[in-house]
N, C-alpha and C positions, 0 to 999 in steps of 0.2 A: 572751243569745240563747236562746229557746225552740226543744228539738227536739219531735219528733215522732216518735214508735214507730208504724209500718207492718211489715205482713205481707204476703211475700213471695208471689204467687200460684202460684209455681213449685214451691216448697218449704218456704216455710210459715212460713219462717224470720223473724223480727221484727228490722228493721232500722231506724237512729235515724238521721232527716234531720232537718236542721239545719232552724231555718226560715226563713233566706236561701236554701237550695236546692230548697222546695217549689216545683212548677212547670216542673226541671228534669228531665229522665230523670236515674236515675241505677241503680245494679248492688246485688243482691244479695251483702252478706257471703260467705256461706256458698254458695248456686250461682252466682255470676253473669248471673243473668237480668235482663233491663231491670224499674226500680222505677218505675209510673206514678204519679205525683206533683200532678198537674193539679186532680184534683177531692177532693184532702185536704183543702182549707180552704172546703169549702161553707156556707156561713151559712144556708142552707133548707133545707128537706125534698125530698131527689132523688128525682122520680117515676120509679116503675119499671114496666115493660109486662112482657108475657109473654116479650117477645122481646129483653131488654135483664136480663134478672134474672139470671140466669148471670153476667152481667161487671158489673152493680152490686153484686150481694150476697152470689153465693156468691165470687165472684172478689174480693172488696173488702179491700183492703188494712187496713182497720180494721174494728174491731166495729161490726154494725148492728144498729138499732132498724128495724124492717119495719114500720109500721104499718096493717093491712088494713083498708080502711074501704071506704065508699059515701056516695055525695052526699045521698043520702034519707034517713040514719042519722042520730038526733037525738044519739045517745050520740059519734059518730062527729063531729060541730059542737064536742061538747064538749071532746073528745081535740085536736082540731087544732091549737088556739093551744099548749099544751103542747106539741104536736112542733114548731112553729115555734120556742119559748123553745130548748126542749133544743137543735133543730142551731145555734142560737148559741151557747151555751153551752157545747157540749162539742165544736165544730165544731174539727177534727185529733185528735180523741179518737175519735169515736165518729160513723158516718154515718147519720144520719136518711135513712128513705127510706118512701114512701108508695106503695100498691099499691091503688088503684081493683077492687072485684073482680069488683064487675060488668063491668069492658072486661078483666078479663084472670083471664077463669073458670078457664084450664089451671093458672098458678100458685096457683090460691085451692083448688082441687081437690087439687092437688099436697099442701097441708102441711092439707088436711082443713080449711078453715076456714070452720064450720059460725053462726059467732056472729061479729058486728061489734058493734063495736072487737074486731078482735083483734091482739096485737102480738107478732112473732117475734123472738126476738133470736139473732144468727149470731155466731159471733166461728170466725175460719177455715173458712170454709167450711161448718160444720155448726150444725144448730141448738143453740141451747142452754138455749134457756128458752121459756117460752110464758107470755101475761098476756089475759085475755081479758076484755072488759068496758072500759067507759070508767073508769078508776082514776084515783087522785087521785097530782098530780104526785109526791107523794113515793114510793108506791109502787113507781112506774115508776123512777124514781130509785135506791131501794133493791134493784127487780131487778139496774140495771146496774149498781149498784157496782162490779163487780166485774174490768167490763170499762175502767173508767175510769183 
């Protein structure tokens, strides 16, 4: 049986659900706070708004790949199919998530994102890395080793 290491939003703490119990609430080790479990096993890229980015990304139980794009971005066509492979791939690892920045200028402003493709990686709440440009999968890859 495969578990799964989640981060605790409460305290930060990394906690190992099984993965017969993804899906359930369950408590943190260390505080006891409720573990939301529901959207650990997403197989696509979870679209984020201005108004939803706090509780997908900075609150996210696992490390995320942000990817900042736009619909009119040729480089950004390129990047896409890559983030589709990756949230299969590393999908209870690592949460792919995509941020339109044209519909959601406040968070695009927020972390200064001046070039698309640009791709934010969070792990506990704070940023950790920054890749800008449409990079070739490995790249992207060899950023998040580390999160993996």
């Amino acid at each position: 049986m495969e578990n799964y290491v989640i981060r605790c939003a409460a305290c930060g703490a990394r906690n190992r659900i099984p993965a017969a119990k993804v899906g359930a609430a369950g408590k943190c080790g260390k505080c006891g706070a409720v573990l939301e479990t529901d959207g650990l096993l997403a197989d696509k890229p979870v679209i984020v708004t201005d108004i939803d980015f706090e509780n997908l990304v900075l609150k996210s139980p696992l490390p995320v790949l942000l990817d900042c794009w736009a619909p009119w971005c040729g480089p950004c066509k390129m990047v896409g199919p890559v983030m589709e492979q990756l949230a299969v791939e590393w999908r209870g690892r690592v949460r792919i998530c995509k941020l339109n920045v044209d519909e959601n200028q406040k968070t695009a402003a927020m972390f200064q994102i001046r070039s698309i493709p640009t791709m934010l990686i969070f792990d506990g709440g704070r940023i950790k890395n920054t890749l800008v440009g449409a990079l070739p999968r490995q790249q992207i890859v060899q950023a998040m080793k580390q999160f993996l």
